[in-house]
C-alpha positions as CSV (number, residue, x, y, z in Angstrom):
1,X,-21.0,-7.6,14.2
2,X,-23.7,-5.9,15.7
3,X,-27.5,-6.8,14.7
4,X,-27.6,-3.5,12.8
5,X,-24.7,-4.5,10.9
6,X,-26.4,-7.9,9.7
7,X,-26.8,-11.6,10.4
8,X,-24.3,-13.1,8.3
9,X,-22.7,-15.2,10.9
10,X,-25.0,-17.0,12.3
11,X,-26.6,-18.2,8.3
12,X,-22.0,-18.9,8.2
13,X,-22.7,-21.3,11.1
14,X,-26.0,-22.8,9.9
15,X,-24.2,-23.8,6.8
16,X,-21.0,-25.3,8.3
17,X,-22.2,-27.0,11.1
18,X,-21.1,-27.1,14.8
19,X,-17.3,-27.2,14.0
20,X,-17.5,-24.0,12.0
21,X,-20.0,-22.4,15.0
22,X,-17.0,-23.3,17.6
23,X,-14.1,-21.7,15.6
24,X,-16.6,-18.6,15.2
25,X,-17.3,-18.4,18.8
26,X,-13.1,-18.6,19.5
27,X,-12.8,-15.5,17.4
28,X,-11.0,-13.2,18.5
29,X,-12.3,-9.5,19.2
30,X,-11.8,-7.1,16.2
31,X,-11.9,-3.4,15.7
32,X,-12.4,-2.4,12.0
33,X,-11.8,1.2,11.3
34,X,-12.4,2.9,8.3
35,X,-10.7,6.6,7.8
36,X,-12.9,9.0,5.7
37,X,-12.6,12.0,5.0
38,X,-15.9,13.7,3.0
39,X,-16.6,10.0,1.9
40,X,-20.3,9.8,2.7
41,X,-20.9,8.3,-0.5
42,X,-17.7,6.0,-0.3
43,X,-18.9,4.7,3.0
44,X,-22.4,4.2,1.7
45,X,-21.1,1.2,-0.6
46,X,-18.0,0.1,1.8
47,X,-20.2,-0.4,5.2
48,X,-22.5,-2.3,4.0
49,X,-19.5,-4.7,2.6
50,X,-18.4,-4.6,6.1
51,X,-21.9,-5.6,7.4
52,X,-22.1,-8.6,5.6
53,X,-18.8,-10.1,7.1
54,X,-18.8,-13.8,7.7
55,X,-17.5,-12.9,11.5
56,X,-19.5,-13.4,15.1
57,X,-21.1,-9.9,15.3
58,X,-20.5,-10.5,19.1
59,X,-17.1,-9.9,18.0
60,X,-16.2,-7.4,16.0
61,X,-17.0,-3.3,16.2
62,X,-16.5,-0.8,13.4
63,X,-15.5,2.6,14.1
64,X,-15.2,5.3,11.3
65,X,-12.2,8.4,12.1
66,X,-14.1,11.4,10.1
67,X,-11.1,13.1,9.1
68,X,-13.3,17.1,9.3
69,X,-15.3,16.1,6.4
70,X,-17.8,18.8,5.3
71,X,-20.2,16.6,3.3
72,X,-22.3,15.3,6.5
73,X,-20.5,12.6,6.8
74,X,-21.3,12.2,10.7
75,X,-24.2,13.1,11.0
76,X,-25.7,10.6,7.8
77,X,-23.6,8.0,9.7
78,X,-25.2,8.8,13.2
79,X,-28.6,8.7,11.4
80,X,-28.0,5.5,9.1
81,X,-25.4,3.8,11.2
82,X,-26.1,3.6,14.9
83,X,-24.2,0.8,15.8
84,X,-21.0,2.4,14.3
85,X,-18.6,4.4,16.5
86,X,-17.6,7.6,15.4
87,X,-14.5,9.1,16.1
88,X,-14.2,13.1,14.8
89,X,-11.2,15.4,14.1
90,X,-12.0,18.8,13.4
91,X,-8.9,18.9,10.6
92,X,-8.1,16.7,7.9
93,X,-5.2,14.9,10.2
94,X,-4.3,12.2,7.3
95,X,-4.7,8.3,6.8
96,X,-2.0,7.7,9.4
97,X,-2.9,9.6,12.2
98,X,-6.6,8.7,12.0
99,X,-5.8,5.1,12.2
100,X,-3.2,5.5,14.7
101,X,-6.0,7.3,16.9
102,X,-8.7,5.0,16.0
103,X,-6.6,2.0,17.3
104,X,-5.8,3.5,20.4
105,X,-9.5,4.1,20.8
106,X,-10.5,1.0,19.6
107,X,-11.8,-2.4,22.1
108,X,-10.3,-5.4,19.7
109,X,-7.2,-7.4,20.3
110,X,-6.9,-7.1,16.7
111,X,-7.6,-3.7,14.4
112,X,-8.8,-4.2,10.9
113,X,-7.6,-0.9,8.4
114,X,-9.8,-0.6,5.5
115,X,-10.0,2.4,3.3
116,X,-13.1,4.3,2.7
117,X,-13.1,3.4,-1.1
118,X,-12.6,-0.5,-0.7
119,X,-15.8,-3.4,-0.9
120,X,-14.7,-6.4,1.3
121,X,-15.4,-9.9,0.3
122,X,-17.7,-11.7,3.2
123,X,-15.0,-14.1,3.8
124,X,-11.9,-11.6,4.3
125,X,-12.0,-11.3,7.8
126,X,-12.3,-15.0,8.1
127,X,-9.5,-15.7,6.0
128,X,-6.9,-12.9,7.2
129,X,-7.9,-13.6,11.0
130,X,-6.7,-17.3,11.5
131,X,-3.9,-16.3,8.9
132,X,-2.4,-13.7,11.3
133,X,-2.9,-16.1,14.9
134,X,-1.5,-19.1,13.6
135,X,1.6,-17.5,12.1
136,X,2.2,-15.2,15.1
137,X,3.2,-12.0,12.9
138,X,2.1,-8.9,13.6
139,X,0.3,-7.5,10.7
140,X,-1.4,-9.1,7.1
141,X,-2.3,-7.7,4.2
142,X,-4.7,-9.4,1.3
143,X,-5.1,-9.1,-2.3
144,X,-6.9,-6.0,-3.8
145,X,-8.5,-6.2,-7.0
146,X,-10.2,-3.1,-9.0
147,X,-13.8,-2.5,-8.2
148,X,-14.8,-5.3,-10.9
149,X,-12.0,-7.9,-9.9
150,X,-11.3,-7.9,-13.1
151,X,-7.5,-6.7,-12.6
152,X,-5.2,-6.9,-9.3
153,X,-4.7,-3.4,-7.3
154,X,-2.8,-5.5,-4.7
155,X,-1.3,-8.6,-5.4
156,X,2.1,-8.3,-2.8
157,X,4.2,-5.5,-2.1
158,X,7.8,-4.5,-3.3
159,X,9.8,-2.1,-2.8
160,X,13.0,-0.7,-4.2
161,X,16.5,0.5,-2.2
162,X,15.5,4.1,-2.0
163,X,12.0,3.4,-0.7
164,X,9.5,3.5,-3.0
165,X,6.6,0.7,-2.2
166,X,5.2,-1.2,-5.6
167,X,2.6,-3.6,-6.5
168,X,4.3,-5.4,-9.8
169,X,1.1,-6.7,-10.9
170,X,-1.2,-3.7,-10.5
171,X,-3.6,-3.2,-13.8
172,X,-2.8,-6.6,-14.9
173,X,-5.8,-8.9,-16.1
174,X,-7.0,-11.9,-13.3
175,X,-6.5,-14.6,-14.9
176,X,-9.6,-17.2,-13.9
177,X,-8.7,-18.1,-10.8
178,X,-7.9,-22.7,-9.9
179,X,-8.6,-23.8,-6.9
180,X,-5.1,-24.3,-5.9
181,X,-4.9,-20.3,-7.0
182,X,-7.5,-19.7,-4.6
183,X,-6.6,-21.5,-1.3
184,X,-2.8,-19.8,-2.0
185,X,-1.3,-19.9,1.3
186,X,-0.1,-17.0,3.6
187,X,3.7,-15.9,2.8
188,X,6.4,-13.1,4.2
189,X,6.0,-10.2,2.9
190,X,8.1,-6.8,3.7
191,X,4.7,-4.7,4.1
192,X,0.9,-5.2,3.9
193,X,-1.0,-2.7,2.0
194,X,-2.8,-0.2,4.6
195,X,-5.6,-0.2,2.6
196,X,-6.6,-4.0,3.5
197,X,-4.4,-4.8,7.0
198,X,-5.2,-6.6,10.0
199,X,-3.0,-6.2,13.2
200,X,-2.2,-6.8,16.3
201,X,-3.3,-3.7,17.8
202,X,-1.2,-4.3,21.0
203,X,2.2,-4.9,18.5
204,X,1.0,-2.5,16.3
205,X,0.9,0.5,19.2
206,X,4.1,-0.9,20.7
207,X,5.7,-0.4,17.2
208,X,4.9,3.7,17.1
209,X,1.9,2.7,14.5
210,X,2.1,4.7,11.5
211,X,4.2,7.4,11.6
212,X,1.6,10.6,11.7
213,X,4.0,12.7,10.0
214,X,3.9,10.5,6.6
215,X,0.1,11.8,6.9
216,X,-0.5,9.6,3.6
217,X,1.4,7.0,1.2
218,X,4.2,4.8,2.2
219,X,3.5,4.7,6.0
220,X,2.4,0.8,5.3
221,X,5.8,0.5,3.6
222,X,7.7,1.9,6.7
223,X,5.3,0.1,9.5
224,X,6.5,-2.8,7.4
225,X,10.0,-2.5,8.1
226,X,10.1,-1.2,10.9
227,X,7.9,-4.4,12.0
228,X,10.6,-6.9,10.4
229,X,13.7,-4.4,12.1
230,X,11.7,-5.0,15.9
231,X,11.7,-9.3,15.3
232,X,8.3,-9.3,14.1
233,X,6.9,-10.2,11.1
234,X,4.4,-9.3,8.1
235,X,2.1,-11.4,6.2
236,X,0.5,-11.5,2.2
237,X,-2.8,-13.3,2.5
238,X,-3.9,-13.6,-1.4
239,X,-6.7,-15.9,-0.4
240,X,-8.4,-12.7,1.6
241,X,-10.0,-10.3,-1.3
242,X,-11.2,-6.4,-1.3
243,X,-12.1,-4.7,-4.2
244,X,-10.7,-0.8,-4.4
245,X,-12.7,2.2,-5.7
246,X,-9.4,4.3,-6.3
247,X,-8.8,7.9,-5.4
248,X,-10.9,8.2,-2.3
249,X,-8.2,10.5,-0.6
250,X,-9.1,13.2,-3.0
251,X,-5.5,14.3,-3.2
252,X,-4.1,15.6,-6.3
253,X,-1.4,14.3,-8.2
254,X,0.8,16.8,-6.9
255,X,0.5,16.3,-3.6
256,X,0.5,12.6,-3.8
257,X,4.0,12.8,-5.6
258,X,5.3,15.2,-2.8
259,X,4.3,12.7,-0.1
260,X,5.6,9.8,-2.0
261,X,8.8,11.4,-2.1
262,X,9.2,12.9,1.0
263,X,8.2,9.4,2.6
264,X,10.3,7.2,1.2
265,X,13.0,9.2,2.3
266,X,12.2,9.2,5.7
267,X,11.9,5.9,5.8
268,X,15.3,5.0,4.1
269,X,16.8,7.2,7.0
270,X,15.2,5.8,9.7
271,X,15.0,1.9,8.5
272,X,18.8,1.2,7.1
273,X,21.2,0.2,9.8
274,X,24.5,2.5,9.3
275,X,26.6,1.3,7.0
276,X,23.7,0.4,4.5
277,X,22.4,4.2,5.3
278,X,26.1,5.7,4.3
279,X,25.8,3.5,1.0
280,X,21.8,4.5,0.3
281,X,21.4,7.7,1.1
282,X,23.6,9.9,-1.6
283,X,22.4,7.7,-3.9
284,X,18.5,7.8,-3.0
285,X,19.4,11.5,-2.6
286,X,21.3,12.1,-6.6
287,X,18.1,9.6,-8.0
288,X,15.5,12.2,-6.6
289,X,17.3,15.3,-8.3
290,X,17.7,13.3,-11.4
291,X,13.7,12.8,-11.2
292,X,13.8,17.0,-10.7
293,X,16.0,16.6,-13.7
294,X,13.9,14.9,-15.9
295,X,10.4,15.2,-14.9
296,X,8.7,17.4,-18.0
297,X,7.1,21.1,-17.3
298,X,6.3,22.3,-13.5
299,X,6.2,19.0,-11.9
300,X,10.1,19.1,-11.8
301,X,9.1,21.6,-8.8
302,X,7.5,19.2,-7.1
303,X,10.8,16.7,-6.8
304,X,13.0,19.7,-5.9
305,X,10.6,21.2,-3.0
306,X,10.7,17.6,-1.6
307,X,14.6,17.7,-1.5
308,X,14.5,21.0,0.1
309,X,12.0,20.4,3.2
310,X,13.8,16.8,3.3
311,X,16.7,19.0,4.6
312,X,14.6,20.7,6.6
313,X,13.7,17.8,8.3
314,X,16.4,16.1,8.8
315,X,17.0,16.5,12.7
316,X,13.7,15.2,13.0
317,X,14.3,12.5,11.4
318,X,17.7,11.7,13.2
319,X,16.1,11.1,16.2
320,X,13.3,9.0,14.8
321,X,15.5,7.1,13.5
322,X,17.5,6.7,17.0
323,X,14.0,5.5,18.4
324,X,13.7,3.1,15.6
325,X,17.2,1.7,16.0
326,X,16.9,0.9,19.3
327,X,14.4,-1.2,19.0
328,X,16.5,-3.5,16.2
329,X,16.2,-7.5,16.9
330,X,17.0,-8.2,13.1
331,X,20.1,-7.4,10.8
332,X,19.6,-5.7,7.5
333,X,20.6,-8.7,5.4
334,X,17.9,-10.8,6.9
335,X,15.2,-8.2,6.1
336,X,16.4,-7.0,2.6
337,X,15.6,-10.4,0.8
338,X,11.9,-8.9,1.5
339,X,12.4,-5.9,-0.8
340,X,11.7,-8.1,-4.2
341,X,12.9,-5.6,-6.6
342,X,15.4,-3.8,-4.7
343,X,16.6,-2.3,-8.0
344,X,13.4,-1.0,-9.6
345,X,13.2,2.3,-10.9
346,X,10.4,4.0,-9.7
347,X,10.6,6.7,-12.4
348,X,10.1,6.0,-16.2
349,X,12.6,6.8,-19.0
350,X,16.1,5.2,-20.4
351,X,17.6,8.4,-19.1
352,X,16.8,8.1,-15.3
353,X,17.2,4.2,-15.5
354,X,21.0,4.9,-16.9
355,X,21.4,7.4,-14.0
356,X,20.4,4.7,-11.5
357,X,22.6,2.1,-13.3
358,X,25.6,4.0,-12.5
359,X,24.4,5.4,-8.9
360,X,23.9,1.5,-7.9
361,X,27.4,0.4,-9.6
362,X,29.4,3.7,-7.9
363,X,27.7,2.9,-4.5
364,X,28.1,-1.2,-4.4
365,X,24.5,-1.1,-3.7
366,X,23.7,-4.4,-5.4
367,X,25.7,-6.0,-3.3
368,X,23.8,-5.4,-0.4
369,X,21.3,-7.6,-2.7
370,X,23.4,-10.1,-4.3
371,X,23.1,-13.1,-2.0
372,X,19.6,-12.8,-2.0
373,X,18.9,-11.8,-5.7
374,X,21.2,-14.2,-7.5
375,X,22.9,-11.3,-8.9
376,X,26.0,-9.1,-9.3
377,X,26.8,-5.3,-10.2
378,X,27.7,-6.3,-13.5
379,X,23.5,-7.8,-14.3
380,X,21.8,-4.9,-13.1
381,X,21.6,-2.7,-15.9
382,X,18.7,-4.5,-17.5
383,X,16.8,-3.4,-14.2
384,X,14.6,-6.2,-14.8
385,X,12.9,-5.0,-17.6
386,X,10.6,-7.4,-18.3
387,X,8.4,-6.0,-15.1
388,X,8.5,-2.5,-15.9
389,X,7.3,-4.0,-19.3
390,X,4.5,-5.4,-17.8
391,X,3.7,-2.5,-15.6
392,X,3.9,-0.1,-18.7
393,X,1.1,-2.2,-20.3
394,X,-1.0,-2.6,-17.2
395,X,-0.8,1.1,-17.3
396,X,-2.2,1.8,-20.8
397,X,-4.8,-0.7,-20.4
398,X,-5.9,1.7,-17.6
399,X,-5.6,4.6,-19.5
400,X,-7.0,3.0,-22.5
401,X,-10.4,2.3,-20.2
402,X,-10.2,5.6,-18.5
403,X,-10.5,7.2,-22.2
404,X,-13.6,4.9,-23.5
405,X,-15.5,6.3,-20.1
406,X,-14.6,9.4,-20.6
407,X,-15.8,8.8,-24.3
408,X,-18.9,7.6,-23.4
409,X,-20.2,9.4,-20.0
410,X,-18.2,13.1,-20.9
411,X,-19.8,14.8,-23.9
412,X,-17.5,18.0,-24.0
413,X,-14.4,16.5,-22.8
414,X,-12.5,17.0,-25.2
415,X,-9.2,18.3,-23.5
416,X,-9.5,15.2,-21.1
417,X,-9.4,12.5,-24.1
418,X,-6.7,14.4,-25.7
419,X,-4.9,14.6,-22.4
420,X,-5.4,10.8,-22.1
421,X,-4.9,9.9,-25.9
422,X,-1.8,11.7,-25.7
423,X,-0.4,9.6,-22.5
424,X,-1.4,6.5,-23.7
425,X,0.6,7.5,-26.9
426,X,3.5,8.4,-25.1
427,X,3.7,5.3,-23.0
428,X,3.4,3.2,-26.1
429,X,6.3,4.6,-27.4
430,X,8.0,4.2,-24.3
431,X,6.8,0.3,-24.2
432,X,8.6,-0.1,-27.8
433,X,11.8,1.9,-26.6
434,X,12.0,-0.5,-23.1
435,X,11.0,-3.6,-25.3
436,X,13.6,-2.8,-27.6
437,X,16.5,-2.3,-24.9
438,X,15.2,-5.1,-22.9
439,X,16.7,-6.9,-26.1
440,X,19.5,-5.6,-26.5
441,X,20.6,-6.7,-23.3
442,X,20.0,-10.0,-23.5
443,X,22.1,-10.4,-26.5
């Protein structure tokens, strides 16, 4: 890092001797860029993080995309952060397209993506870095924790048939870590979260980058796959930590859901080789006007205007996928082991996880999983229960803290501790309900 960015290598190689000040001086050269948009006050806590790297400052360069933030955001940076390059966009162009400029712009063999609202540990860049050379692959991804590290953001991606990227462990509690915990090697995974990757900026450029057009959410997902499809290969470093600051896209729930939606789909078309597609596709298309179905008040609107511009842009997405195709070096049942919970629902409710029962059973789409799973269409119903469990309480926890700060810093917020008190009550009930079927399916 540069001197304005701190010294933090050099006391690394006073510590750890001549050895350690070898490997340091092998490093290779990295680009860490940091998308913002109207984060001035994100980026005053997250570059300093960055400064404090235990990497060569010889060897790495950080480079903000300003996304057409109107906080004075460039010019605090250009004023508090000389050493950082500063890439502008006169329009909010989206978490994809920034980074896929910033890495064309960028000098390192190797292009660090962290998010404006993320606090790196000192060591992350010296754990993902020999992590991603020594394996070969083409992109890593390390465990997030809240801003506390008191519960896991990121602990491994998922994702299920129709798309939809999770994190099975996100809100849970960290257990005390054990040294064994700690030094947990590298492993496949299907995706690394955007949030917190390292690439190979050459593969990663080869590959398309993130698709622009996803603009936000799930483009890690597809890079992912599309990685695995080419012959390459993704990485989960849990030993590499960053702590997230969450909603620092400043998106609002509706919008999120509508780009969740609409990108998952585009990836399902442009990912599944054809017979998989014929066998996905109604189905992913039935599940999202069930979740139009189902989803309470307006916010059914949101579901049914995705399905709507997903027709839209469906030439489009043809011909991507003809691009991506002809790049395949790896069959479908070699990457769909990585999926994890292929049969998750990613909507909550008995009602919709009947309706993806029968969609999965009528399509033979557990079969596609079966060999790699342990399972058959006839165990599926029980959609792994136990998880969503899990995830339901993770949530409530969160909700649950959410409400006692809102309690304590929010005097006349009322509506919003109702709001929360009510959610939290709802997803209790649906915790008994799911605890309860969970049961009966085991008997």
């Amino acid at each position: 890092m540069s001197d304005a960015l701190g010294s933090a290598p050099a006391r690394v190689a006073a510590e750890t001797g001549g050895a350690a000040r070898s490997a340091l001086d092998a490093a290779p050269q990295v680009s860490i860029i940091v998308p913002s948009w109207n984060g001035r006050a994100l980026l005053a806590e997250s570059l300093p993080a960055i400064a404090a790297l235990d990497y060569p400052r010889d060897r790495a360069e950080v480079l903000v995309f300003d996304n057409g933030s109107t906080d004075g955001s460039v010019a605090w940076l250009r004023a508090t952060w000389p050493a950082v390059r500063v890439l502008e966009s006169p329009v909010n162009v989206g978490f994809a397209a920034a980074c896929d400029r910033a890495a064309a712009a960028a000098a390192g063999e190797l292009v660090a993506f962290v998010n404006n609202d993320l606090r790196l540990a000192p060591d992350w860049l010296t754990q993902m870095t020999p992590a991603l050379v020594a394996s070969g692959a083409a992109a890593a991804g390390s465990r997030i924790l809240d801003w506390e590290g008191r519960r896991y953001d990121f602990d491994g991606g998922t994702m299920n048939f129709y798309g939809h990227g999770a994190t099975p462990r996100h809100g849970r509690p960290v257990r005390a870590p054990t040294p064994a915990a700690d030094a947990a090697a590298p492993r496949p995974a299907l995706f690394a979260c955007g949030a917190a990757m390292l690439v190979d900026r050459a593969r990663f450029l080869a590959s398309g980058g993130f698709d622009p057009d996803y603009f936000a959410y799930f483009e890690d997902v597809d890079l992912g796959w599309r990685l695995w499809l080419e012959g390459e290969r993704v990485l989960f470093v849990p030993a590499a930590l960053a702590y997230h600051r969450h909603h620092g896209s400043g998106l609002d729930a509706d919008r999120r859901t509508a780009l969740l939606e609409a990108n998952a789909l585009a990836s399902v078309v442009k990912n599944y080789d054809e017979a998989n597609l014929a066998r996905v596709l109604p189905a992913a298309l039935l599940l999202l006007e069930a979740r139009a179905r189902l989803a309470p008040g307006e916010r059914a609107a949101v579901y049914r205007d995705t399905l709507a511009r997903f027709l839209d842009a469906l030439p489009a997405l043809r011909a991507k996928r003809a691009a991506v195709q002809a790049r395949r070096r790896r069959p479908d049942h070699e990457i769909v082991p990585l999926f994890g919970e292929p049969l998750r629902p990613s909507f909550f409710g008995r009602a919709y996880w009947r309706e993806q029962v029968r969609l999965v059973r009528a399509f033979g789409i557990a079969a596609m999983f079966a060999e790699s799973e342990g399972t058959g269409t006839d165990d599926v119903s029980d959609g792994r229960m136990d998880d969503f469990i899990d995830e339901l309480q993770g949530r409530i926890e969160e909700l649950e803290s959410a409400l006692a700060a809102a309690r304590r810093e929010v005097d006349d917020g009322r509506a919003e501790n109702g709001r929360l008190a009510a959610e939290i009550a709802r997803l209790r009930e649906e915790l008994r309900r799911t605890a309860a079927a969970a049961e009966r399916t085991r008997r």
